[in-house]
C-alpha positions in Angstrom: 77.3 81.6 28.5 75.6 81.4 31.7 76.8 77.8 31.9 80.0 79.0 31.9 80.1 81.5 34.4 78.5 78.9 36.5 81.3 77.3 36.5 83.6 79.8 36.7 82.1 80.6 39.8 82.8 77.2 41.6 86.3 77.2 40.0 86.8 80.3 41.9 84.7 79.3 45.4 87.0 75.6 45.0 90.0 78.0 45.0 89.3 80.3 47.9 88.3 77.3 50.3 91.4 75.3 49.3 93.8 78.7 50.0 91.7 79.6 53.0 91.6 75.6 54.9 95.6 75.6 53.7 96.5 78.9 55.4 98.1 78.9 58.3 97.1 80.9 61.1 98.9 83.6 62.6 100.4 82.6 66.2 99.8 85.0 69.1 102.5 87.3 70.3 104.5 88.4 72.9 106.3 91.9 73.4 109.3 91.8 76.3 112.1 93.4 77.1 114.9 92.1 77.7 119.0 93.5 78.9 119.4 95.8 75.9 116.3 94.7 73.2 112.6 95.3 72.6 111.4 91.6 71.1 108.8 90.1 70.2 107.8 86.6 70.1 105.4 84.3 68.7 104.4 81.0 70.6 102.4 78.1 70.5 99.0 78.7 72.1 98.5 74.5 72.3 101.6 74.7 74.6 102.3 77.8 76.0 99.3 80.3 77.9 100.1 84.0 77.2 99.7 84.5 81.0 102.3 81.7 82.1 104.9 83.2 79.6 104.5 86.5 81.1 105.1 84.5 84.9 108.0 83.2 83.4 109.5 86.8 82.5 108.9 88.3 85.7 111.2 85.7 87.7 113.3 86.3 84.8 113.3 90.3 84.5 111.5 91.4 87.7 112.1 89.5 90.8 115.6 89.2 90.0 118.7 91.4 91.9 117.4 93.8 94.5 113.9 93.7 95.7 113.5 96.5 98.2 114.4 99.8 98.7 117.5 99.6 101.1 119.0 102.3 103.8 123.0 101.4 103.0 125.1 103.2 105.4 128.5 104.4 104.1 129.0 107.5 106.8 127.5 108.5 110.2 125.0 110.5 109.3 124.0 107.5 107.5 123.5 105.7 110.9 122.1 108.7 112.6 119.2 108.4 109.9 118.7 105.1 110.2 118.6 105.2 114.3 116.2 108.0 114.2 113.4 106.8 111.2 113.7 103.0 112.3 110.1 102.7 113.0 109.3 104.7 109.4 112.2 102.6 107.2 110.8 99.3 108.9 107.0 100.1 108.2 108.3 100.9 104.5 109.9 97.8 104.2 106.7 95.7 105.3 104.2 97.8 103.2 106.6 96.8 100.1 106.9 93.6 101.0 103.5 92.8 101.4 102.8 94.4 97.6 105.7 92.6 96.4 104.5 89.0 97.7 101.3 89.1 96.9 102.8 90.2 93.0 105.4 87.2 93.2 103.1 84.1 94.5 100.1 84.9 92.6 102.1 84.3 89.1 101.5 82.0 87.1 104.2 79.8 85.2 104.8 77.3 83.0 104.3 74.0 84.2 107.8 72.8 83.5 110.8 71.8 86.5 112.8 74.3 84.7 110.3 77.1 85.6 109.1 75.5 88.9 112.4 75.4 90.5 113.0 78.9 89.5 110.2 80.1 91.2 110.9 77.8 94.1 114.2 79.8 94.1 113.0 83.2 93.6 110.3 83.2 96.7 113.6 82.0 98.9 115.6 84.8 97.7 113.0 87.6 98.0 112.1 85.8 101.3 115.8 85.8 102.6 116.2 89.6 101.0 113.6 91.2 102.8 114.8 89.7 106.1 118.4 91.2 105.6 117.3 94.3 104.8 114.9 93.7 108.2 118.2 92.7 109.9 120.5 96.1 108.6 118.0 98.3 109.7 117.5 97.0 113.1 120.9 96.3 113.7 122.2 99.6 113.7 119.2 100.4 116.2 120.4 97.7 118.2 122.9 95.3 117.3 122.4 92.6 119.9 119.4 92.2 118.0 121.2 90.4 115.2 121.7 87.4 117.3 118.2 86.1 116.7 118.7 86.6 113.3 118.5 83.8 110.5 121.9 84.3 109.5 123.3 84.7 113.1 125.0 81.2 113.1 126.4 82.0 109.6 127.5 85.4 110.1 128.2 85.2 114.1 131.9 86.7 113.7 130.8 90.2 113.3 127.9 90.4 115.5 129.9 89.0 118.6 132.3 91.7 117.9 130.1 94.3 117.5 128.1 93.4 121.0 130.8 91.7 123.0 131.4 94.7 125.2 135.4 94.4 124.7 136.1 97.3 122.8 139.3 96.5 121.7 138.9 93.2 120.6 136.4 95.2 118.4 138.8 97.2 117.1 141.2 94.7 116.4 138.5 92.6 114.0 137.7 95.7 112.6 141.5 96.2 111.7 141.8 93.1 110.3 138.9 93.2 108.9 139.5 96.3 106.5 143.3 95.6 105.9 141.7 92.3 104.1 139.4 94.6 102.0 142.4 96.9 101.2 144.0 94.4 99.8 141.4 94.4 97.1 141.5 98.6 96.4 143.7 99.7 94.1 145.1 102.6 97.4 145.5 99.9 100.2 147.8 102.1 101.8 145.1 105.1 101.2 142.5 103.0 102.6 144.6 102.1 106.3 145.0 105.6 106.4 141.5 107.0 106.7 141.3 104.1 108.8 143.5 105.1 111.1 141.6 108.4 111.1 138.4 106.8 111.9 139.6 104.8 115.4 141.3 108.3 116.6 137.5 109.9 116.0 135.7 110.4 118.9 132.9 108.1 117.3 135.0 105.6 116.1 132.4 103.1 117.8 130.4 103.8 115.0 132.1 103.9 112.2 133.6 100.1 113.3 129.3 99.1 113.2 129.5 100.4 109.6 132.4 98.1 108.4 131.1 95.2 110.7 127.5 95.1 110.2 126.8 97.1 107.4 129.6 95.2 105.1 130.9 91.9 106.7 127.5 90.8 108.2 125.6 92.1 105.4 128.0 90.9 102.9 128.4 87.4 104.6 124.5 87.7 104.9 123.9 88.1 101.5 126.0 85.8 99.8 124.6 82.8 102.1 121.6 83.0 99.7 122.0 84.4 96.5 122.8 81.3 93.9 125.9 81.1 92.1 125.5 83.2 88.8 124.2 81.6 85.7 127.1 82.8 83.7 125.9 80.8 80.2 122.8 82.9 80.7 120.3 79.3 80.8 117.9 80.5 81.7 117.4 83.6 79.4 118.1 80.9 76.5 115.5 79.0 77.6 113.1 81.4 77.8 113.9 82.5 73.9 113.5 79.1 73.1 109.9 79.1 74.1 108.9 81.1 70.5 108.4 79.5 67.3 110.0 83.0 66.1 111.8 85.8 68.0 112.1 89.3 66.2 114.5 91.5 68.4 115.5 95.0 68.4 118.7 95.5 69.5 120.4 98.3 70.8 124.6 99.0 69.6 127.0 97.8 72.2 
């Protein structure tokens, strides 16, 4: 009898080291979210590092769009503000940029050219971003001083205007300037009629430094350095890709 349970015994300890050098272990996890979904993925940890999947995300989901808190002017008290908290909004700008940068060039990211040109591309944007908004909110201070901006050369149309000294030549690009962007309202007429109202206001001056700097330079600005959108959404896929298995929790359409 004792024989027997003996060998029971190493039947059973045979058994338990065979399951246990068979079984798989369990990968690590990730938790992001993403447009509309909570996920979770699990990943590789002989290929990917936790901390370079998480550098990944943050170009992806983070440092994407709008980096800084802007001062958009739409109507002159709008450019009063700005003129009078300059020194303040500029100060603001820098302190966020400094916390933002040293977030941004510290990550750490996969070691692939899909990932290393996207962060190449992401420190150029947020580089180029802060500058613009650097640009608006001196420009409105001071619009001569757009000429030594980066995007001067690019953008020169609307900052000659604005600082020529020729007043109506300034009105005229101003004209034609927002007859082309009524063409794209669904009230053109509406929109040549409140501009009409504008150049008979006494600060009609100001209101042209709204449509010329604060939408056709900063428009013109902008779009110099923003990359054409990913409309297949690459990049995202890619970044899915990187789990052996994805469990996402969706929200309806």
């Amino acid at each position: 009898m004792k024989k027997i349970f003996i060998c029971f015994s190493i039947i059973l300890s045979a058994m338990s080291f065979a399951q246990k050098k068979g079984a798989k272990p369990s990968l690590p996890s990730y938790s992001y979210q993403t447009f509309n979904c909570s996920n979770i993925g699990y990943f590789d940890p002989n290929t990917y590092k936790k901390e370079e999947i998480d550098g990944v995300y943050q170009l992806l989901y983070t440092f994407t769009g709008v980096n800084f808190d802007s001062h958009p002017v739409f109507k002159l008290s709008d450019v009063e503000d700005i003129r009078k908290n300059k020194d303040t909004y500029l100060q603001q700008l820098e302190k966020q940029y400094q916390q933002k940068k040293k977030e941004l060039y510290s990550l750490k990211i996969i070691n692939q050219p899909m990932w290393k040109k996207l962060q190449q591309e992401t420190i150029q944007i947020f580089e180029n971003e802060y500058q613009l908004n650097k640009d608006n909110i001196m420009g409105f201070a001071d619009p001569a001083s757009l000429k030594n901006s980066p995007y001067y050369n690019t953008c020169k149309e609307y900052v000659d205007v604005a600082t020529s000294g020729d007043k109506q030549k300034m009105y005229a690009v101003w004209k034609k300037f927002v007859e082309a962007r009524s063409k794209d309202n669904a009230d053109p007429k509406g929109v040549m009629t409140r501009f009409n109202e504008k150049l008979n206001d006494p600060r009609k001056d100001d209101y042209a430094l709204i449509d010329l700097i604060g939408f056709g330079f900063h428009n013109c600005a902008n779009s110099s350095f923003r990359p054409v959108t990913d409309d297949e959404g690459k990049a995202y896929t890619a970044f899915d890709k990187i789990f052996t298995k994805l469990k996402a929790d969706c929200d309806e359409p």
